[in-house]
VMD Tcl script that builds the backbone (N, CA, C; Angstrom):
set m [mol new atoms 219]
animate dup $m
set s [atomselect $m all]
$s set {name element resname resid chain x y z} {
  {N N UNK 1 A -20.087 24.679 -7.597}
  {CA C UNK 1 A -20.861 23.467 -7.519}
  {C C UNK 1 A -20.394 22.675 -6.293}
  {N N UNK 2 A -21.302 22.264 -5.791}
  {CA C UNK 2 A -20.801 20.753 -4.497}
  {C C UNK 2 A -21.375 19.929 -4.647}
  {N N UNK 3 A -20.763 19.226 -4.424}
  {CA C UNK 3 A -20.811 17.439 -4.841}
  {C C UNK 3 A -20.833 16.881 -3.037}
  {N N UNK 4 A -21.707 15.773 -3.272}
  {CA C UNK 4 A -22.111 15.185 -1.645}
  {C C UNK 4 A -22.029 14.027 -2.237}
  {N N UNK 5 A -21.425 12.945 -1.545}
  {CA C UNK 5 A -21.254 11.463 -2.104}
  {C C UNK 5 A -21.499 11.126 -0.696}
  {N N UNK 6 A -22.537 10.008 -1.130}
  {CA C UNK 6 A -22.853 9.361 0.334}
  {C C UNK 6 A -22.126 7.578 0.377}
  {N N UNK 7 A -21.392 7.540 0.864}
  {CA C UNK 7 A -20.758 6.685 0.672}
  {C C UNK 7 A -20.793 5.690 1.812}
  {N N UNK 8 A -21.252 5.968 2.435}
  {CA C UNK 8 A -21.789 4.906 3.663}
  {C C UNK 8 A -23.194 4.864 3.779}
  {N N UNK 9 A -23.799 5.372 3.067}
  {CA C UNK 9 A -25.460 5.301 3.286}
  {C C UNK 9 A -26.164 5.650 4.161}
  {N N UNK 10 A -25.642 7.067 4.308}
  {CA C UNK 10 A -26.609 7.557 5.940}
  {C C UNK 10 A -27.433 8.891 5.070}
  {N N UNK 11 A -26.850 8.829 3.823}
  {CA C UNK 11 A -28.196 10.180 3.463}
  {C C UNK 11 A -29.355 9.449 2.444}
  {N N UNK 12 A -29.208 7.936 1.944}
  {CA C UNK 12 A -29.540 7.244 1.124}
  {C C UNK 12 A -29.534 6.005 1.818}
  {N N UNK 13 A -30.903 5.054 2.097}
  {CA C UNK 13 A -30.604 3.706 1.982}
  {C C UNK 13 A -30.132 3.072 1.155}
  {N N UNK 14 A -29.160 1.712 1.260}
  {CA C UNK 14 A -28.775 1.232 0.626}
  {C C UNK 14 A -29.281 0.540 -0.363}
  {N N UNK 15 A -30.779 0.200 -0.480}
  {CA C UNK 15 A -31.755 -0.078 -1.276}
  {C C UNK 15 A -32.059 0.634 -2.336}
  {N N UNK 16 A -31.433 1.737 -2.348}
  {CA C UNK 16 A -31.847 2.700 -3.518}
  {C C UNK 16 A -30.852 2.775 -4.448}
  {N N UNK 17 A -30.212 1.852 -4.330}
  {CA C UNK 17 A -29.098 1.420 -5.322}
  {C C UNK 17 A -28.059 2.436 -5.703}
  {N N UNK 18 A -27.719 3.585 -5.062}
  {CA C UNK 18 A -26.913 4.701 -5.600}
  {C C UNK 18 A -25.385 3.751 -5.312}
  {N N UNK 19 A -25.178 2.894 -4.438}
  {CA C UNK 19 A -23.570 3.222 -4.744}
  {C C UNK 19 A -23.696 2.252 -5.798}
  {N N UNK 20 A -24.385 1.562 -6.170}
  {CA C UNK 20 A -24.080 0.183 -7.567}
  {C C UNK 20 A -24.100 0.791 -8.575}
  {N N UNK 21 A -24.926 2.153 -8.938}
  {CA C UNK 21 A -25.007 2.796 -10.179}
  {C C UNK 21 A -23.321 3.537 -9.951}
  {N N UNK 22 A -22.971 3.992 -9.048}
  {CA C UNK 22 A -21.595 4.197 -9.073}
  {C C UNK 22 A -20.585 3.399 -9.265}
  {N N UNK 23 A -20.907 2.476 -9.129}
  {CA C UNK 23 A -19.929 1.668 -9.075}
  {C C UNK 23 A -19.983 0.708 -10.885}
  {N N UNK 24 A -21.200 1.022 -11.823}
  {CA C UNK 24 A -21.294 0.428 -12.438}
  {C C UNK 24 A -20.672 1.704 -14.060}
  {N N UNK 25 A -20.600 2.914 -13.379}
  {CA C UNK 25 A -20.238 4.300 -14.035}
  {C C UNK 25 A -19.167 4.059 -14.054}
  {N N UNK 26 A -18.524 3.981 -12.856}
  {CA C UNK 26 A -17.177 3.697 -13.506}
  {C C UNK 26 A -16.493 3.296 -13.867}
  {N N UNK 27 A -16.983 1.768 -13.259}
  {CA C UNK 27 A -16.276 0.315 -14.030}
  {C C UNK 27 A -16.570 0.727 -16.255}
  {N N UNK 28 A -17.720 1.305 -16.168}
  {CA C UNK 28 A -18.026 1.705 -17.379}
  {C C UNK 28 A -16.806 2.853 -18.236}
  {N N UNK 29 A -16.803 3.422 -17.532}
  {CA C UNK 29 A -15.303 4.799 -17.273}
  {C C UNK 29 A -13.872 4.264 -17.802}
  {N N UNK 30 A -13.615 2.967 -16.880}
  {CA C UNK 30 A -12.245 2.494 -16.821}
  {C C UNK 30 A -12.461 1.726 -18.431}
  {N N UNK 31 A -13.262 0.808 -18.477}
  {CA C UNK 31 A -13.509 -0.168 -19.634}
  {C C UNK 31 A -13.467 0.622 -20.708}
  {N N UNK 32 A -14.054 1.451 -21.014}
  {CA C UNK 32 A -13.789 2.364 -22.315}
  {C C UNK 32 A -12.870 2.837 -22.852}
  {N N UNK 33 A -12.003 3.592 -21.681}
  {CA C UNK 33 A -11.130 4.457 -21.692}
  {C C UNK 33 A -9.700 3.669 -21.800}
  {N N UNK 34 A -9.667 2.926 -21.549}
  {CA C UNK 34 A -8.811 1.660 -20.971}
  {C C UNK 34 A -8.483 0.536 -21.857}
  {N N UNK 35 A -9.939 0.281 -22.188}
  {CA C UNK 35 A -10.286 -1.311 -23.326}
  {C C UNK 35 A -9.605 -1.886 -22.832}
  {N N UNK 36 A -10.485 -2.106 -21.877}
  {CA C UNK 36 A -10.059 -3.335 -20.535}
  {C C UNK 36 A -11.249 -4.196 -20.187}
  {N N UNK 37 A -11.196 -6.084 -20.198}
  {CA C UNK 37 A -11.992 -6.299 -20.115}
  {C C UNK 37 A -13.090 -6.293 -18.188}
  {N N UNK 38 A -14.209 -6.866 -18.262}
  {CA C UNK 38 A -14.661 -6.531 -17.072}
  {C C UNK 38 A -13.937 -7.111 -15.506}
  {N N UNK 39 A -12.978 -8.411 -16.195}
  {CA C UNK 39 A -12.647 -8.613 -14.963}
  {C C UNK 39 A -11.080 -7.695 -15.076}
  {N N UNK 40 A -10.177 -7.667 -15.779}
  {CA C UNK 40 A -9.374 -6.544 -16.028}
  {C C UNK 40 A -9.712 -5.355 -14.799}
  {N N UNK 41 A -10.755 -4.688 -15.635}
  {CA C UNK 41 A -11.412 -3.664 -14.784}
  {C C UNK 41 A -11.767 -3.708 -13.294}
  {N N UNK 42 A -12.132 -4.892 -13.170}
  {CA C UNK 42 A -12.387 -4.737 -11.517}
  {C C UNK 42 A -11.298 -5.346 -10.965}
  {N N UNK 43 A -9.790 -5.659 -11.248}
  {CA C UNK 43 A -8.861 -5.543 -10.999}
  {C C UNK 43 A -8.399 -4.690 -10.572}
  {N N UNK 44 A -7.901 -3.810 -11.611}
  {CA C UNK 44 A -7.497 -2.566 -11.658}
  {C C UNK 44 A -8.170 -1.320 -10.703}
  {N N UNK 45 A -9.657 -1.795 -10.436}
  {CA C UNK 45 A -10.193 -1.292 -9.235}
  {C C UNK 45 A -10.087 -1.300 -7.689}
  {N N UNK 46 A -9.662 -2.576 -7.728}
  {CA C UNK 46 A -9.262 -3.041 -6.806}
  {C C UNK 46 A -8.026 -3.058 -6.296}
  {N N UNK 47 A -7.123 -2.761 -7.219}
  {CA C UNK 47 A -5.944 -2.570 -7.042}
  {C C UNK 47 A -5.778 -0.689 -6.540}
  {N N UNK 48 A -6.636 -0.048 -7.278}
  {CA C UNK 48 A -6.343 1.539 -6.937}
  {C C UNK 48 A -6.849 2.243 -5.299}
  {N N UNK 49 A -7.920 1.207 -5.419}
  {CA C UNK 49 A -8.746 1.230 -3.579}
  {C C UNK 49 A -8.021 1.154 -2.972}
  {N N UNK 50 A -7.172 -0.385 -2.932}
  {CA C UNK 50 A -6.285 -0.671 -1.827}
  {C C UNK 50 A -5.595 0.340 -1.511}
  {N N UNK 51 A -4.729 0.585 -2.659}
  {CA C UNK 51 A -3.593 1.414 -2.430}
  {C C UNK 51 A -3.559 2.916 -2.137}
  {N N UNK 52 A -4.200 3.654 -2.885}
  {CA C UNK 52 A -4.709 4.813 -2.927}
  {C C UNK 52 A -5.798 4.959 -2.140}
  {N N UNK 53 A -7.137 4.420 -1.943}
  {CA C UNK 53 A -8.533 4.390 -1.341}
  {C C UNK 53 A -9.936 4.906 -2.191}
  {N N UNK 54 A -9.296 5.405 -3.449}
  {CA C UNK 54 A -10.107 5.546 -4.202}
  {C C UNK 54 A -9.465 5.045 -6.052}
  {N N UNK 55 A -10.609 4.733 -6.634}
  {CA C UNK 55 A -10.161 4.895 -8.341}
  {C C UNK 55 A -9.410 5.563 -8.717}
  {N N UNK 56 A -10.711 7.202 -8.376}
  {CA C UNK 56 A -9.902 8.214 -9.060}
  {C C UNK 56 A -8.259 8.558 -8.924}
  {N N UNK 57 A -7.966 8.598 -7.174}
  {CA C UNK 57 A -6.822 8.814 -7.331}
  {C C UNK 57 A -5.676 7.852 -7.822}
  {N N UNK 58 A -6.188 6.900 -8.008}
  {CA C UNK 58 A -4.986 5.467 -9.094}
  {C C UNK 58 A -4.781 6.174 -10.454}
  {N N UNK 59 A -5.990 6.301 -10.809}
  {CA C UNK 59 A -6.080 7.149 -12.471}
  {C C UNK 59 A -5.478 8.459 -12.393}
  {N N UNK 60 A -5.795 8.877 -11.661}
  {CA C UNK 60 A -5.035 10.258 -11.538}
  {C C UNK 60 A -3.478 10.322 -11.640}
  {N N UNK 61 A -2.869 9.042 -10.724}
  {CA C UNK 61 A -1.317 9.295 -10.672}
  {C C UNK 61 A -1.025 8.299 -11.112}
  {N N UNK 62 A -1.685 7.058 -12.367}
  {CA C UNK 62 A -0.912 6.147 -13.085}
  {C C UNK 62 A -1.405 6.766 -14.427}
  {N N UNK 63 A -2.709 7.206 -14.862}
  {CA C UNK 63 A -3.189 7.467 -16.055}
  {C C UNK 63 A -3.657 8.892 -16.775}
  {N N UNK 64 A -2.581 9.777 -16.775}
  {CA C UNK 64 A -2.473 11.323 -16.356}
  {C C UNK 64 A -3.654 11.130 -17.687}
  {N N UNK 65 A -3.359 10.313 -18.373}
  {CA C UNK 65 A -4.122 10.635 -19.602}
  {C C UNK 65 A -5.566 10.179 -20.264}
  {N N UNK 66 A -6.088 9.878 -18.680}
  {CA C UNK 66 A -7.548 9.868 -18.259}
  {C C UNK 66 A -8.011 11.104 -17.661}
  {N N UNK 67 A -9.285 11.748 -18.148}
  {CA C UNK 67 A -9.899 13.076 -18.049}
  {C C UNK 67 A -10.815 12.776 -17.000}
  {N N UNK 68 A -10.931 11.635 -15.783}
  {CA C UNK 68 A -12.615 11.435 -15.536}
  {C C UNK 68 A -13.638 12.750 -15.178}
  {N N UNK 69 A -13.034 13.521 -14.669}
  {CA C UNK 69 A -13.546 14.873 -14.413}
  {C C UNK 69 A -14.350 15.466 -15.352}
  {N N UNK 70 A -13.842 15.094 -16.857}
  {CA C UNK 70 A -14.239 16.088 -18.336}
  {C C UNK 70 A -15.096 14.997 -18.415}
  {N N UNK 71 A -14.763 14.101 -18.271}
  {CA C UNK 71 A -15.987 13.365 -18.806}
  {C C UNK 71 A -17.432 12.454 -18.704}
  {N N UNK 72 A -17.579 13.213 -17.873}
  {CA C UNK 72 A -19.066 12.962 -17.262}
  {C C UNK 72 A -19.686 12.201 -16.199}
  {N N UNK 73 A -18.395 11.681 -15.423}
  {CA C UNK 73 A -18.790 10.661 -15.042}
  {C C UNK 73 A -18.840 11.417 -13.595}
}
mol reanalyze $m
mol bondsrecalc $m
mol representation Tube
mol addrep $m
């Protein structure tokens, strides 16, 4: 399988709302998994960007015991 993430918006205008639905998946992701509230969550988002440059890899090496991969997101 390959996965294409357009993350600057050159294969997708930004009008077509793809990175907000991403961005609203996973804030959805963290909150569940987490039971964390929304500003919690976009903390914790913000905190993994900085440092790391992405979510996943914050979750990956603070929260071994988050699956995001298995789970659909």
């Amino acid at each position: 399988m390959i996965l294409l993430l357009d993350c600057d918006n050159t294969m997708y205008p930004a009008s077509c709302g793809l990175m907000e639905l991403n961005d609203r998946r996973i804030n959805r992701f963290i909150r569940e998994h987490l039971k964390l509230d929304p500003e919690q969550t976009q903390k914790l988002r913000v905190d993994y960007l900085r440092r790391y440059g992405t979510t996943l890899k914050g979750c990956r090496l603070h929260r071994r015991d988050l699956r995001p991969c298995e789970s659909g997101l």
